[in-house]
C-alpha positions in Angstrom: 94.1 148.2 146.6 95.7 147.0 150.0 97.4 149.4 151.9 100.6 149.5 153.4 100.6 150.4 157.4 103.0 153.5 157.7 104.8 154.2 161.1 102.2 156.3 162.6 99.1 153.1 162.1 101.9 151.2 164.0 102.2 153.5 166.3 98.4 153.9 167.0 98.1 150.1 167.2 100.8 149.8 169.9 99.2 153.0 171.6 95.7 151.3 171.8 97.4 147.9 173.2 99.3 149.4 175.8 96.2 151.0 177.0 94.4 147.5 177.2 94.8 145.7 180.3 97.3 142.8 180.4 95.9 138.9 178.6 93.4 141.0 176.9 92.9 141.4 173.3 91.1 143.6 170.7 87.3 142.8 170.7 87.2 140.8 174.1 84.1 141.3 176.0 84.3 140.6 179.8 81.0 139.0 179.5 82.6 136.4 177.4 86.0 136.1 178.8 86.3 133.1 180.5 89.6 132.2 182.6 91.1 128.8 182.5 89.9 126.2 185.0 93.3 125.3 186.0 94.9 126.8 189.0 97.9 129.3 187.8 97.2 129.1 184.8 95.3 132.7 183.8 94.8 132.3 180.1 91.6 132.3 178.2 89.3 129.5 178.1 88.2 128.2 175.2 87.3 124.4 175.2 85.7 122.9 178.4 86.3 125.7 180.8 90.2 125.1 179.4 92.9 127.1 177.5 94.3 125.6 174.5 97.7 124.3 176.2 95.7 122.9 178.9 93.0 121.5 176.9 95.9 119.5 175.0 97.4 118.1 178.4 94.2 116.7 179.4 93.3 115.4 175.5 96.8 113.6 176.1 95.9 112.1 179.3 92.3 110.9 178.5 94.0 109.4 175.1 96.4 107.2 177.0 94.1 106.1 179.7 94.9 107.4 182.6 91.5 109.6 183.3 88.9 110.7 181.6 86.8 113.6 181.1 84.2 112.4 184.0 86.6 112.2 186.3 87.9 115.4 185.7 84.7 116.8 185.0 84.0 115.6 189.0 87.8 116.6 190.0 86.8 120.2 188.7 89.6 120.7 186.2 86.9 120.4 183.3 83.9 121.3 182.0 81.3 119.3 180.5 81.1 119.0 176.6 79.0 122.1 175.0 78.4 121.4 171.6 78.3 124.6 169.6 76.5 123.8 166.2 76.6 126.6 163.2 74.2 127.7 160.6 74.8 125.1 158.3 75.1 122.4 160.6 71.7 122.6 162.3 70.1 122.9 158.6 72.1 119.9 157.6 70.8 118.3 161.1 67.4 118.9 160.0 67.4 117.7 156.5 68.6 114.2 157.6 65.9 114.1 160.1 63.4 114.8 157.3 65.4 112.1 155.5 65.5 109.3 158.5 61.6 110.3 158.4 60.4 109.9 155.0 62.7 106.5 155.2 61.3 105.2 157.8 57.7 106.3 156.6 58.9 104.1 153.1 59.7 101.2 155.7 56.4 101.2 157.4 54.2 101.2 154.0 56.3 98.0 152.8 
């Protein structure tokens, strides 16, 4: 059954975010909270040391030419490429190495 918030769940809600410091959200550790690489701009990273707005500047810019992510991995206005691989995509990663394996083994006995 789903459950209708009354005035008084608002009212906690808004309570419990006015108490949080400003840019922060529910569940945010400080461990994890990284701030945007670019100067001014205060939001929360998310993709190569980069908020999503800013992220989406420099994905324009490398696009149409006019730098690229070395050069603004050197400039300091990025972050190198972290590739964040789940559950399912590490098993799926090693079943095609079995795979590529057991092929090539095939290969070498022909």
């Amino acid at each position: 059954m789903i459950r209708k918030a009354n005035k008084t769940d608002r009212r906690a809600s808004a309570t419990s975010a006015a108490k949080r410091p400003a840019g922060r959200h529910r569940g945010a550790d400080d461990a994890d909270e990284q701030i945007c690489l670019t100067d001014d701009c205060g939001h929360k990273a998310s993709a190569r040391g980069l908020c999503p707005s800013c992220y989406q500047c420099a994905v324009k810019l490398v696009a149409a030419g006019k730098v690229s992510w070395q050069q603004l991995e050197d400039m300091g206005l990025a972050r190198p490429a972290v590739r964040v691989r789940g559950p399912f995509r590490q098993a799926l990663q090693a079943a095609m190495d079995v795979l590529q394996t057991d092929v090539r083994r095939e290969l070498v006995r022909k």
